[in-house]
CHARMM-style PDB file with segment names, atoms N, HN, CA, C and O in Angstrom:
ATOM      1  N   UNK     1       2.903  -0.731   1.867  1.00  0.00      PROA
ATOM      2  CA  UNK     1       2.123   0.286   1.225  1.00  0.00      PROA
ATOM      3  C   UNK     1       1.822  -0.176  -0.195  1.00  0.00      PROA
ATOM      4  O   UNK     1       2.717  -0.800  -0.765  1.00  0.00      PROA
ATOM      5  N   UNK     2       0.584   0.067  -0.895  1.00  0.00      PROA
ATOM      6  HN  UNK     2      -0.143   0.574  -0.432  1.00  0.00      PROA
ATOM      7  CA  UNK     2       0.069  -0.228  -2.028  1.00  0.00      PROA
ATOM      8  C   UNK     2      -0.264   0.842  -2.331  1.00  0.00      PROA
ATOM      9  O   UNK     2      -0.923   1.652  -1.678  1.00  0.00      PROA
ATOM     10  N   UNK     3       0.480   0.983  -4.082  1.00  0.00      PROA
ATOM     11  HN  UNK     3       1.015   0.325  -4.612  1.00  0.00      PROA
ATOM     12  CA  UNK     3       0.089   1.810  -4.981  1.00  0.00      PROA
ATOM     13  C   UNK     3       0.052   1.585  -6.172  1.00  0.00      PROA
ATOM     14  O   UNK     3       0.739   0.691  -6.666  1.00  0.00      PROA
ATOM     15  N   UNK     4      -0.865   2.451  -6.974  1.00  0.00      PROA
ATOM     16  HN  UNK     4      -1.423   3.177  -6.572  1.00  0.00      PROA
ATOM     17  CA  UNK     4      -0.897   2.244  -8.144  1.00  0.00      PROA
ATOM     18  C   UNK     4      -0.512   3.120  -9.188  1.00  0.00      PROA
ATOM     19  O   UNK     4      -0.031   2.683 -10.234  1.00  0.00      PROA
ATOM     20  N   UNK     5      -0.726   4.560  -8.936  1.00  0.00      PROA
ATOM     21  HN  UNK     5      -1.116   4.914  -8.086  1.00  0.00      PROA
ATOM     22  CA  UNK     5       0.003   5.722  -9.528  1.00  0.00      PROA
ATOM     23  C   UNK     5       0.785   6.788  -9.261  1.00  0.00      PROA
ATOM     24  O   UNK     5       1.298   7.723  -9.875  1.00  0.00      PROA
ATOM     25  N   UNK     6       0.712   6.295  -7.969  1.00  0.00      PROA
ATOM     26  HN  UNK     6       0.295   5.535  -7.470  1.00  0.00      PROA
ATOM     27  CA  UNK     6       2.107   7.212  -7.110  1.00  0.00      PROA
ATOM     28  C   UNK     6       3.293   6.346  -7.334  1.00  0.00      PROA
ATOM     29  O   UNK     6       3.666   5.195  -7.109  1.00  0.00      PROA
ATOM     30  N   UNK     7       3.650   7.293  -7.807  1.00  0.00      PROA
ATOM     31  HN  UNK     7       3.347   8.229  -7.989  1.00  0.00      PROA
ATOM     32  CA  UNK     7       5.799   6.574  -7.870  1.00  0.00      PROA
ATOM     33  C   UNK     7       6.360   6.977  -7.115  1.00  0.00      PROA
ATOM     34  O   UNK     7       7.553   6.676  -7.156  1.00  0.00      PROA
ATOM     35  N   UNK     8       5.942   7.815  -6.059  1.00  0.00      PROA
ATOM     36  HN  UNK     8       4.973   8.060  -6.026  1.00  0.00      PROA
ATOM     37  CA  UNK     8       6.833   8.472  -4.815  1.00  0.00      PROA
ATOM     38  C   UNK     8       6.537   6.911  -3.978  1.00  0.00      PROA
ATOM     39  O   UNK     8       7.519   6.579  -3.314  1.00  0.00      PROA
ATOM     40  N   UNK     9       5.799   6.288  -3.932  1.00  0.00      PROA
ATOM     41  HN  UNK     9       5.001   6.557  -4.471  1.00  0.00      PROA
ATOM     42  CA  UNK     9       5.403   5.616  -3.134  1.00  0.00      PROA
ATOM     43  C   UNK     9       6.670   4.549  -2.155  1.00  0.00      PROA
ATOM     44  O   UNK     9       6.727   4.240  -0.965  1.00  0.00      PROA
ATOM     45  N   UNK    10       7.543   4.237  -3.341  1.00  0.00      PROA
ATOM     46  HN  UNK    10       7.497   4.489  -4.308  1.00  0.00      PROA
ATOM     47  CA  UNK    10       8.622   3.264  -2.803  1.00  0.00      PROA
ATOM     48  C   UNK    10       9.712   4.260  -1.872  1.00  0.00      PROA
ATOM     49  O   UNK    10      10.510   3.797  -1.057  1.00  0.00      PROA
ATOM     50  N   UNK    11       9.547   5.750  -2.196  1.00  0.00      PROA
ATOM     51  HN  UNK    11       8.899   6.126  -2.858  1.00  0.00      PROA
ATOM     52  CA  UNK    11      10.339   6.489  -1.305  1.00  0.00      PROA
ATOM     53  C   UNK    11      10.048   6.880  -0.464  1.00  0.00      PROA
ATOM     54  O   UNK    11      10.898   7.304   0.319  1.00  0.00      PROA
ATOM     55  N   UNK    12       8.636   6.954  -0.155  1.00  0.00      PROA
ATOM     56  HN  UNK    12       7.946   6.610  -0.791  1.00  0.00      PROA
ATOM     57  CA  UNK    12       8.105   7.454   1.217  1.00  0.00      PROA
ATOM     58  C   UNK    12       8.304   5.920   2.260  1.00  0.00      PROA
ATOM     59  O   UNK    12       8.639   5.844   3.442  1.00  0.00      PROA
ATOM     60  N   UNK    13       8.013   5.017   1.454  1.00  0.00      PROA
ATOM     61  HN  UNK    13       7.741   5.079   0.494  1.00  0.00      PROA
ATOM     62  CA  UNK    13       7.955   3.603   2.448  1.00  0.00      PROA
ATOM     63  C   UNK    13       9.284   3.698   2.987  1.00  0.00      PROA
ATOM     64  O   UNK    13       9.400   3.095   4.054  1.00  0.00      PROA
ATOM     65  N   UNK    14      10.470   4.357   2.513  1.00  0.00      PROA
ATOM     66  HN  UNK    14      10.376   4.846   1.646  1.00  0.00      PROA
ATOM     67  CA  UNK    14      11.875   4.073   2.783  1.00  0.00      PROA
ATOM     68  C   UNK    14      11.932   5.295   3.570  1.00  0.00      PROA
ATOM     69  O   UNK    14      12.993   5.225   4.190  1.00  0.00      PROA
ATOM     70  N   UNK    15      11.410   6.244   3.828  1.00  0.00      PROA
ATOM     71  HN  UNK    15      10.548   6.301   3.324  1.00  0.00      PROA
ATOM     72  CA  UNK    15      11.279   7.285   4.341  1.00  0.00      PROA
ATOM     73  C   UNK    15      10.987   6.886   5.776  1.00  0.00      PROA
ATOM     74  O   UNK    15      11.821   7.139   6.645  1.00  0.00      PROA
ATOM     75  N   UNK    16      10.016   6.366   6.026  1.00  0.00      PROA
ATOM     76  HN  UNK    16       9.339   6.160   5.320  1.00  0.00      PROA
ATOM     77  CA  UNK    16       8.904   5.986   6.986  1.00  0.00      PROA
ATOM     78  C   UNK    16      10.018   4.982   7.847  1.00  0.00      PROA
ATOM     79  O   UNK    16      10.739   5.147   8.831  1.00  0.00      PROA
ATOM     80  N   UNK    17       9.822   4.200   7.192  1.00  0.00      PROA
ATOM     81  HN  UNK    17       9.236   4.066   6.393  1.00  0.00      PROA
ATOM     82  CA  UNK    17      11.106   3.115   7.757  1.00  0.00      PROA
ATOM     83  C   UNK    17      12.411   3.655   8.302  1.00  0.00      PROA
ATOM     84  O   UNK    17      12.889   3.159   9.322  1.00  0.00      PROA
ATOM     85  N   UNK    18      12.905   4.478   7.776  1.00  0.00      PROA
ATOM     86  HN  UNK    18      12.517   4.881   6.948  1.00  0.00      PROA
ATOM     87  CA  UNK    18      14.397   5.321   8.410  1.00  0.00      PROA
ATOM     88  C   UNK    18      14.142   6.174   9.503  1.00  0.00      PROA
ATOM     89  O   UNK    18      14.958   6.205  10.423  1.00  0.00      PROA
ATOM     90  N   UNK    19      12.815   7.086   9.544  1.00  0.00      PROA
ATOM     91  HN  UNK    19      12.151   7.061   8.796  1.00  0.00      PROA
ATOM     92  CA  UNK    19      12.424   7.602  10.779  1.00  0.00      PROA
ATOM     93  C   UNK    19      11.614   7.129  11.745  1.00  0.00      PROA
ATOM     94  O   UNK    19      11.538   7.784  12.784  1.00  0.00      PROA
ATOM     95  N   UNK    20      10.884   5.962  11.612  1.00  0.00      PROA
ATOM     96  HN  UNK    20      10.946   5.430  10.768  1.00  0.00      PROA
ATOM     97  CA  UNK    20      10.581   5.329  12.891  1.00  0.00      PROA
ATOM     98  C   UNK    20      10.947   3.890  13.078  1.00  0.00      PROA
ATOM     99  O   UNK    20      10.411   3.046  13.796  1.00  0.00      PROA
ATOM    100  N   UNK    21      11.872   3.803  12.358  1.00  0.00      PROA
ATOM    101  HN  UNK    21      12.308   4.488  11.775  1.00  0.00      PROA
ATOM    102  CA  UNK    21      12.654   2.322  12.582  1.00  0.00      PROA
ATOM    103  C   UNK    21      11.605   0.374  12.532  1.00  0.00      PROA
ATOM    104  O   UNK    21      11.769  -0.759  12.982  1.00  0.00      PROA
ATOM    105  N   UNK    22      10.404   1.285  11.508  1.00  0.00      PROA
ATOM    106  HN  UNK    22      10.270   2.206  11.142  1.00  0.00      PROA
ATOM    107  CA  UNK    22       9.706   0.243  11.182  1.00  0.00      PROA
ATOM    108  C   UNK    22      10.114  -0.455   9.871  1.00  0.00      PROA
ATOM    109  O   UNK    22      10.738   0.177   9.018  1.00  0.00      PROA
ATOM    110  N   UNK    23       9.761  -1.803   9.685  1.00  0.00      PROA
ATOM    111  HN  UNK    23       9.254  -2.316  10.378  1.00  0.00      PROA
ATOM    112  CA  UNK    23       9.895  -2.636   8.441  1.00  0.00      PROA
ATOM    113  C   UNK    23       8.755  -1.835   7.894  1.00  0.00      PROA
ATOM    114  O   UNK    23       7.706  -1.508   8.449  1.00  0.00      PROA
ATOM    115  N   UNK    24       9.281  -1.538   6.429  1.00  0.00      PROA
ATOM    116  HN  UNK    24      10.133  -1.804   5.978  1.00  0.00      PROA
ATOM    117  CA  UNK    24       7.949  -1.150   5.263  1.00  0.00      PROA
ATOM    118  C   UNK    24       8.172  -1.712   3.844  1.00  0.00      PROA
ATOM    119  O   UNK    24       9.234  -2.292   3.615  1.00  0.00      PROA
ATOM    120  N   UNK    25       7.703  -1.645   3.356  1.00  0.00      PROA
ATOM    121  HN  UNK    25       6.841  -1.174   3.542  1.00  0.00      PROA
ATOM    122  CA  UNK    25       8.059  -1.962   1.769  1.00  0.00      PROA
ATOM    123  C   UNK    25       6.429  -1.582   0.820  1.00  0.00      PROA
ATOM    124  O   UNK    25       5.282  -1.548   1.265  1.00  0.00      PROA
ATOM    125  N   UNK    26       6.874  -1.372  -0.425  1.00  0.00      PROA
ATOM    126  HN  UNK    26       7.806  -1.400  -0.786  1.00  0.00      PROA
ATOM    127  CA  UNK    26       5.666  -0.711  -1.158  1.00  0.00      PROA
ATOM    128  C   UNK    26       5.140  -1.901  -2.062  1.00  0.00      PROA
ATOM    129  O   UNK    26       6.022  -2.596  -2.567  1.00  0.00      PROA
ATOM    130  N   UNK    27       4.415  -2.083  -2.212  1.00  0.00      PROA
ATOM    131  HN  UNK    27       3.699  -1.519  -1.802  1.00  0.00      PROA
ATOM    132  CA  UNK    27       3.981  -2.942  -3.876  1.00  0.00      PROA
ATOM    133  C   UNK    27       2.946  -1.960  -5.087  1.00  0.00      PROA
ATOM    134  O   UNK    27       2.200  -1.001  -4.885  1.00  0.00      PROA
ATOM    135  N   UNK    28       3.193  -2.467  -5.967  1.00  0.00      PROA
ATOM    136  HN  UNK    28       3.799  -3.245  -6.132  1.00  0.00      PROA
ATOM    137  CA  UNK    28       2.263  -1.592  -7.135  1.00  0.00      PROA
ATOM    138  C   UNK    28       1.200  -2.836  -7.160  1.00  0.00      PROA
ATOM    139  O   UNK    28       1.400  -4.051  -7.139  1.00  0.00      PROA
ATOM    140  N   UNK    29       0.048  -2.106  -7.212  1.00  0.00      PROA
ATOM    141  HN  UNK    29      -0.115  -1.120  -7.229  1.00  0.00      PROA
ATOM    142  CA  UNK    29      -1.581  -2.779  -7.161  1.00  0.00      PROA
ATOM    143  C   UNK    29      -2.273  -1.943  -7.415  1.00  0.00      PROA
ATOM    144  O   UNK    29      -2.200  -0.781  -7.015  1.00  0.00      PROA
ATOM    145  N   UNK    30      -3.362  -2.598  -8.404  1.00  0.00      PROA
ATOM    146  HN  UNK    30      -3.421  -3.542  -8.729  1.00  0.00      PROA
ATOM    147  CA  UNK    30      -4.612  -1.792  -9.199  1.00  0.00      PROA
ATOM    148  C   UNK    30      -5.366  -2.505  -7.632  1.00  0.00      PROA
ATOM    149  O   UNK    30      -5.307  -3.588  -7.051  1.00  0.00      PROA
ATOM    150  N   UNK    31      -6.087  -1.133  -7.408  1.00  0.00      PROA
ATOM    151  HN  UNK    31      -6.136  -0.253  -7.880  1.00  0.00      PROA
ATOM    152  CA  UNK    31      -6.711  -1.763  -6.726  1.00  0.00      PROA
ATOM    153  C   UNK    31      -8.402  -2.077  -7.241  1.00  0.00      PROA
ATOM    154  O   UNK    31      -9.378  -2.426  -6.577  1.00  0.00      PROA
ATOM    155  N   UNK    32      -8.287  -1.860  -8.331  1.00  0.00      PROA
ATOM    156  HN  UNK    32      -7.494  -1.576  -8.871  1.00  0.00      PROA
ATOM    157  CA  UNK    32      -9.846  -1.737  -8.594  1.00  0.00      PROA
ATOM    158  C   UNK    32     -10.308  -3.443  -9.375  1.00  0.00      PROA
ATOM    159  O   UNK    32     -11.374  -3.947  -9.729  1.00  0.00      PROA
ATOM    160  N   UNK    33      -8.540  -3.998  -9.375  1.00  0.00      PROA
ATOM    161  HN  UNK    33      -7.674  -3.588  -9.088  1.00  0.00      PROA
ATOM    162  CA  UNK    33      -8.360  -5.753  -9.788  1.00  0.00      PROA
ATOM    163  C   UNK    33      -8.349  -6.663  -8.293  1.00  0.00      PROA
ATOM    164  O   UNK    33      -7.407  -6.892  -7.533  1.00  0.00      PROA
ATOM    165  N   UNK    34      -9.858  -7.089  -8.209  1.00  0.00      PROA
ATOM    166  HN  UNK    34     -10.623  -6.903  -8.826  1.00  0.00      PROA
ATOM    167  CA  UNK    34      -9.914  -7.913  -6.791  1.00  0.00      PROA
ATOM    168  C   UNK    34      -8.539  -9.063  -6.655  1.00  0.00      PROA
ATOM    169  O   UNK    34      -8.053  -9.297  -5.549  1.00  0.00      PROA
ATOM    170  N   UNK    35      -8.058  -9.659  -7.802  1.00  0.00      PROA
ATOM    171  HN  UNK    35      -8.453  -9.469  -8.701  1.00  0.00      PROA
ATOM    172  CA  UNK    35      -7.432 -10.734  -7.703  1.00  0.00      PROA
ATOM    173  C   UNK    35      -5.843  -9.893  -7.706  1.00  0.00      PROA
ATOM    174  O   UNK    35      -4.952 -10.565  -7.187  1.00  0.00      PROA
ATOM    175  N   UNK    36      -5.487  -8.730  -8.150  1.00  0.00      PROA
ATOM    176  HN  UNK    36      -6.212  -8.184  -8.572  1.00  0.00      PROA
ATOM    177  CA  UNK    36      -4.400  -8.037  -7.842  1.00  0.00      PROA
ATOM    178  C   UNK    36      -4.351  -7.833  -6.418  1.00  0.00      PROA
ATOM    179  O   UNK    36      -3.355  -7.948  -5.702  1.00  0.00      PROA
ATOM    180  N   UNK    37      -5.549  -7.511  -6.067  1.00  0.00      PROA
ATOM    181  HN  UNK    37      -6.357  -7.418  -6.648  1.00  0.00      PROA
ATOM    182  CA  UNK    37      -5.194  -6.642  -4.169  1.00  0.00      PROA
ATOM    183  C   UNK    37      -5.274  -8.073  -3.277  1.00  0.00      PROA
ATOM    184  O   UNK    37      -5.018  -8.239  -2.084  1.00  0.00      PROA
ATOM    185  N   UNK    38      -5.716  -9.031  -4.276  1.00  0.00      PROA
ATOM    186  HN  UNK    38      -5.924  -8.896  -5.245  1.00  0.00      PROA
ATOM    187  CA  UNK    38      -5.017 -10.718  -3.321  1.00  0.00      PROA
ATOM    188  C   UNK    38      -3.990 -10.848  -3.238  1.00  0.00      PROA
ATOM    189  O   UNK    38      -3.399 -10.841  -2.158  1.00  0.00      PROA
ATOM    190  N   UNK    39      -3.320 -11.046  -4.615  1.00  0.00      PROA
ATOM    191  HN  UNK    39      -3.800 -11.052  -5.492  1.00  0.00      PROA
ATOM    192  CA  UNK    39      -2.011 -11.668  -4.653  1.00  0.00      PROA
ATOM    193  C   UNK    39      -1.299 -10.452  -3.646  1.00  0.00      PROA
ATOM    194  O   UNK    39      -0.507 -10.894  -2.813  1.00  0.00      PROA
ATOM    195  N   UNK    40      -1.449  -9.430  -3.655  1.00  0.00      PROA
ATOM    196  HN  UNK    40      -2.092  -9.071  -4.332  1.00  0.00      PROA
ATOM    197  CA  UNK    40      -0.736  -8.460  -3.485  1.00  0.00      PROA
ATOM    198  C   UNK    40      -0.741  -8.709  -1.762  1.00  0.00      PROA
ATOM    199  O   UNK    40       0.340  -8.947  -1.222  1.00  0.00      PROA
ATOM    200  N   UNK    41      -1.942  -8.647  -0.973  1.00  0.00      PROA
ATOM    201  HN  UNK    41      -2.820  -8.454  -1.412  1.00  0.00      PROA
ATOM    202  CA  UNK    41      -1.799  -9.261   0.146  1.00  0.00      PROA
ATOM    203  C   UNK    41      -1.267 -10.510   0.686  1.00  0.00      PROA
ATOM    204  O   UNK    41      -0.776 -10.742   1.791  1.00  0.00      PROA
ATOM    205  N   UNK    42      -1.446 -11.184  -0.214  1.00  0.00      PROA
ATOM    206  HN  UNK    42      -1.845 -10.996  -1.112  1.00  0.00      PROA
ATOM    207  CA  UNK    42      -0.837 -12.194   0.110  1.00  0.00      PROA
ATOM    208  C   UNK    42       0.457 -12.158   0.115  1.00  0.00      PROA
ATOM    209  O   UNK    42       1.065 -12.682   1.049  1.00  0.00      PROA
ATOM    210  N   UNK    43       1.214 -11.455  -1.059  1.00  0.00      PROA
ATOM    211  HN  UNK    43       0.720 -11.030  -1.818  1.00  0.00      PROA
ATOM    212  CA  UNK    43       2.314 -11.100  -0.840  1.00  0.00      PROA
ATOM    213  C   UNK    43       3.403 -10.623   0.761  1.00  0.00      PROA
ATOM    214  O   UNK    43       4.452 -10.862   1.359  1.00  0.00      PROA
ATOM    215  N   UNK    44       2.149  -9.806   0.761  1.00  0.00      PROA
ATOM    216  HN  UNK    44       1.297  -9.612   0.275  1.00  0.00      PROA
ATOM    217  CA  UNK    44       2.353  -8.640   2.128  1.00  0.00      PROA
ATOM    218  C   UNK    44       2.244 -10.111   3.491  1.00  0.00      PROA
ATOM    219  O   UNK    44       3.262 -10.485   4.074  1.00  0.00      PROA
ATOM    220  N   UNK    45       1.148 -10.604   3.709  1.00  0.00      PROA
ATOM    221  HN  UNK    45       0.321 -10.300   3.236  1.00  0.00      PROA
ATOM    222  CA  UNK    45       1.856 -11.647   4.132  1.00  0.00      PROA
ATOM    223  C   UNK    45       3.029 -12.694   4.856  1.00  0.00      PROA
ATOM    224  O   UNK    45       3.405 -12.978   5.993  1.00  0.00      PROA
ATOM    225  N   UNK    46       3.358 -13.081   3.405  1.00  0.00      PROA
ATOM    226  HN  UNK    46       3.053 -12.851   2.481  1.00  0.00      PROA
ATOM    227  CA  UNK    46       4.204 -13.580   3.411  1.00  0.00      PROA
ATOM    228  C   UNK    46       6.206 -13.306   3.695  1.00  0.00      PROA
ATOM    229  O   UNK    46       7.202 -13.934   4.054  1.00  0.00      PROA
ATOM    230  N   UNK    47       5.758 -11.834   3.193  1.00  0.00      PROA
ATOM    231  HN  UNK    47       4.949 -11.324   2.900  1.00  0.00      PROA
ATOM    232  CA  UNK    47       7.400 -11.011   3.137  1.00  0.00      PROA
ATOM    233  C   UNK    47       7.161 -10.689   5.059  1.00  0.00      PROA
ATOM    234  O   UNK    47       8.068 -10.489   5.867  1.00  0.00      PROA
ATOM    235  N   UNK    48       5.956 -10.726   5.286  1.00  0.00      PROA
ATOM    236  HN  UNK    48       5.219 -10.888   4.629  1.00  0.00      PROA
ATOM    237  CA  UNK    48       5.911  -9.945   6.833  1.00  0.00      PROA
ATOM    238  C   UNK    48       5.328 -11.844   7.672  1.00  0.00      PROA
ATOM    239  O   UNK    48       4.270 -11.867   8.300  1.00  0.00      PROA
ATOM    240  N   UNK    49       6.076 -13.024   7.541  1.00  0.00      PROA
ATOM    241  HN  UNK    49       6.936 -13.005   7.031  1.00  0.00      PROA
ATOM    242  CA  UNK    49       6.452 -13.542   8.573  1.00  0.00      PROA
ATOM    243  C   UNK    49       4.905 -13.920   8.680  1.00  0.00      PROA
ATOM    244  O   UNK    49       4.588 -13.892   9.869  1.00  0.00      PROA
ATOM    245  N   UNK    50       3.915 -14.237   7.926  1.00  0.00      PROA
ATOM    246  HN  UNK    50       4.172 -14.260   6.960  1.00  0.00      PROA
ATOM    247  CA  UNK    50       2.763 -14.926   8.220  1.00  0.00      PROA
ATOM    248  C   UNK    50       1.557 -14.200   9.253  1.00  0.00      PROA
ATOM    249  O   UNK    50       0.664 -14.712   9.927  1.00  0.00      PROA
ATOM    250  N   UNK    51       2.105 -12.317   8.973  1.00  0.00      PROA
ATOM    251  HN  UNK    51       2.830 -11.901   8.425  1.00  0.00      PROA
ATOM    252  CA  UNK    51       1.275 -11.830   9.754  1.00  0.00      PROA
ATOM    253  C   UNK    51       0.996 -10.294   9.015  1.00  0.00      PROA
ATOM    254  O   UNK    51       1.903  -9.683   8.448  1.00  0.00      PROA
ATOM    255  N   UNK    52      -0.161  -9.871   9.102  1.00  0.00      PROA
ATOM    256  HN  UNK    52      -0.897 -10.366   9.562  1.00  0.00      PROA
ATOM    257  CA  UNK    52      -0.312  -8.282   8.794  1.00  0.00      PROA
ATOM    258  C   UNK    52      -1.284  -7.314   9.831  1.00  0.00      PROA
ATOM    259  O   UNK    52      -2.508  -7.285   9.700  1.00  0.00      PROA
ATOM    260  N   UNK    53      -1.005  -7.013  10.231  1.00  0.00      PROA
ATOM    261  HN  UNK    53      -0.011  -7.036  10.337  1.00  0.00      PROA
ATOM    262  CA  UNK    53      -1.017  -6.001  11.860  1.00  0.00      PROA
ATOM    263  C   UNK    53      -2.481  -4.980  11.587  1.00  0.00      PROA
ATOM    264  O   UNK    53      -3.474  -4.747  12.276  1.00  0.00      PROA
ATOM    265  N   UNK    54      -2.127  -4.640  10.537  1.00  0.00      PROA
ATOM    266  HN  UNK    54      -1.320  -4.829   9.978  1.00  0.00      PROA
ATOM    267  CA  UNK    54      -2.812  -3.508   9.953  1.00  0.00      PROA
ATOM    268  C   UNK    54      -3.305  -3.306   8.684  1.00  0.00      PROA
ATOM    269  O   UNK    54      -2.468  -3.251   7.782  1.00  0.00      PROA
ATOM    270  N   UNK    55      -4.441  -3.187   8.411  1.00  0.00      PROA
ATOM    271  HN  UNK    55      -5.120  -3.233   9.143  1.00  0.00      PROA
ATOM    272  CA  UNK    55      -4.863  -3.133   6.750  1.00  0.00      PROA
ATOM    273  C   UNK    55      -5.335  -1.780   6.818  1.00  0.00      PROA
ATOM    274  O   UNK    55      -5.984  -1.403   7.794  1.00  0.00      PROA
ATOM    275  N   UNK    56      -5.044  -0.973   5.798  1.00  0.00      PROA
ATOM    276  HN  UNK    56      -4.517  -1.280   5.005  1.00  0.00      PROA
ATOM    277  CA  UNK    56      -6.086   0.359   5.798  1.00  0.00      PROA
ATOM    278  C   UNK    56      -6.020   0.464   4.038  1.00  0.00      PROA
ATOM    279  O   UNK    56      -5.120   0.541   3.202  1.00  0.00      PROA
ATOM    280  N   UNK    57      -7.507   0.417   4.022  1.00  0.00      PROA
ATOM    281  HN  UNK    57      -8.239   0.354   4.701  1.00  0.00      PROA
ATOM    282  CA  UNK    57      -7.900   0.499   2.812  1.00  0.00      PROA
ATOM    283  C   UNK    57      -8.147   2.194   2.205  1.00  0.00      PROA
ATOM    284  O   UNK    57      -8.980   2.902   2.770  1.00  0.00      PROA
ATOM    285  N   UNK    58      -7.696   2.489   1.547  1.00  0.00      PROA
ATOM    286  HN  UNK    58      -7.020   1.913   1.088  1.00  0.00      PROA
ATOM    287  CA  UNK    58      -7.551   4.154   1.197  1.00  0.00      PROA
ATOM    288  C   UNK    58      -7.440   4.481  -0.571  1.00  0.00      PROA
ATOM    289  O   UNK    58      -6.633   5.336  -0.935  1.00  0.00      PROA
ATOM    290  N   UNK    59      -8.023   3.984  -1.277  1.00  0.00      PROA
ATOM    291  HN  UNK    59      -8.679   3.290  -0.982  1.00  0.00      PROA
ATOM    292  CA  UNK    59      -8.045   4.032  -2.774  1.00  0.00      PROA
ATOM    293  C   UNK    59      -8.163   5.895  -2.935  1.00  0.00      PROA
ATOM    294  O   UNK    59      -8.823   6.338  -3.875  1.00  0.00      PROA
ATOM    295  N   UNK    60      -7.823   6.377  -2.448  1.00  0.00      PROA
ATOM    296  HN  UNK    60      -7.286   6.018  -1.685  1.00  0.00      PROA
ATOM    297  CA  UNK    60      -8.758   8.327  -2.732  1.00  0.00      PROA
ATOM    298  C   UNK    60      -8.285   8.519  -3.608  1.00  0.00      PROA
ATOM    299  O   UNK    60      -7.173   8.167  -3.999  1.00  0.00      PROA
ATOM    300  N   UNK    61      -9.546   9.501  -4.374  1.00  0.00      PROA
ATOM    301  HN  UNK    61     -10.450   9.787  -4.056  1.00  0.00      PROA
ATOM    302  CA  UNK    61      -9.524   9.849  -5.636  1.00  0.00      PROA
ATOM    303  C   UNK    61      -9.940  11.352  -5.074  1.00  0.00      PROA
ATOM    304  O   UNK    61     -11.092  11.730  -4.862  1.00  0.00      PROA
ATOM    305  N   UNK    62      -8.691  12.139  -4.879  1.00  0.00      PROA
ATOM    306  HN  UNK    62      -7.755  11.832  -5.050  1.00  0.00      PROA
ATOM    307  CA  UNK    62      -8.913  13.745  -4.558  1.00  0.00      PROA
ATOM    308  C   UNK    62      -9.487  14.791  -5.205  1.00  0.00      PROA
ATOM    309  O   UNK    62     -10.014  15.741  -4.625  1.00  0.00      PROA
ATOM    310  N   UNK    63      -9.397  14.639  -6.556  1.00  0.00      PROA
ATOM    311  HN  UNK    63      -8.969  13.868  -7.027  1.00  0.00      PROA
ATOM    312  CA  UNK    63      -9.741  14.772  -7.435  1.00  0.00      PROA
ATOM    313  C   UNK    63     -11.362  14.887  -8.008  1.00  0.00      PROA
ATOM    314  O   UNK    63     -11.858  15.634  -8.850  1.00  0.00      PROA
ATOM    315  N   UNK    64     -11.823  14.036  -7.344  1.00  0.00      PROA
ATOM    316  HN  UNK    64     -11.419  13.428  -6.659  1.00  0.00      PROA
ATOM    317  CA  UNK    64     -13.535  13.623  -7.097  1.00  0.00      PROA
ATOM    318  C   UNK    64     -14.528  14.596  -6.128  1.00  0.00      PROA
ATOM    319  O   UNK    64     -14.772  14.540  -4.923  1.00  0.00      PROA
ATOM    320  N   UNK    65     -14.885  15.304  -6.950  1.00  0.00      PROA
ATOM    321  HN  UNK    65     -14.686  15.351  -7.929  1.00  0.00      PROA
ATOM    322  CA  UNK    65     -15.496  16.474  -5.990  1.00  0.00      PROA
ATOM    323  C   UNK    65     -16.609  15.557  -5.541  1.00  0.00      PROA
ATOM    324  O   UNK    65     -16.973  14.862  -6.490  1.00  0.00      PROA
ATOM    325  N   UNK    66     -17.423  15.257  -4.192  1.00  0.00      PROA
ATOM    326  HN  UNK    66     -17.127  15.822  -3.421  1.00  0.00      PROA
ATOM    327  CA  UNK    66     -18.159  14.755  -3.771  1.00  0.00      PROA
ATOM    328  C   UNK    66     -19.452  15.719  -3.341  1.00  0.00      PROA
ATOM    329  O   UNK    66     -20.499  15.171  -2.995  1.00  0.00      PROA
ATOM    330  N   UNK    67     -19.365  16.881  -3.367  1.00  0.00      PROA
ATOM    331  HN  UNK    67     -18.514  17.326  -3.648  1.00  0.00      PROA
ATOM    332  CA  UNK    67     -19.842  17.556  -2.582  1.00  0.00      PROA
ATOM    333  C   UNK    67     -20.879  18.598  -3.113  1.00  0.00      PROA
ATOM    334  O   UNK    67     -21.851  19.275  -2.774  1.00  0.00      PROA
ATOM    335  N   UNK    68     -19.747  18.185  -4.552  1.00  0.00      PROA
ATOM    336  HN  UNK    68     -18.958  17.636  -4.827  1.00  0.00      PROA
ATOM    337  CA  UNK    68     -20.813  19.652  -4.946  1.00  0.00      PROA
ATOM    338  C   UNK    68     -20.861  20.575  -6.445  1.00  0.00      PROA
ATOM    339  OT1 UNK    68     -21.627  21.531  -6.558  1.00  0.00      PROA
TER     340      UNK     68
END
């Protein structure tokens, strides 16, 4: 999991992991720094055995009325 201003973030990954018995881990990443959300994958990567299953890209800004 990648975040950048959530600090819950490293506890939900540990959360997630204890109830469905998956490997998780969090990193902090701007994502709006192309060469941060590299290293940062690359990271992800590398800690996960030369493979990543799943990417979901989700930057939301809730906050951002779109609508109206």
């Amino acid at each position: 999991m990648f975040w950048d201003n959530n600090q819950n973030c490293p506890k939900r990954a540990e959360e997630i992991a204890a109830k469905y018995g998956a490997k998780t881990k969090s990193f902090q990443c701007n994502a709006t720094n192309a060469n941060a959300v590299k290293i940062a994958v690359d990271t992800v990567v590398k800690e996960f055995n030369d493979r990543l299953d799943v990417f979901i890209a989700s930057a939301g800004i809730p906050e951002l009325n779109v609508y109206g």
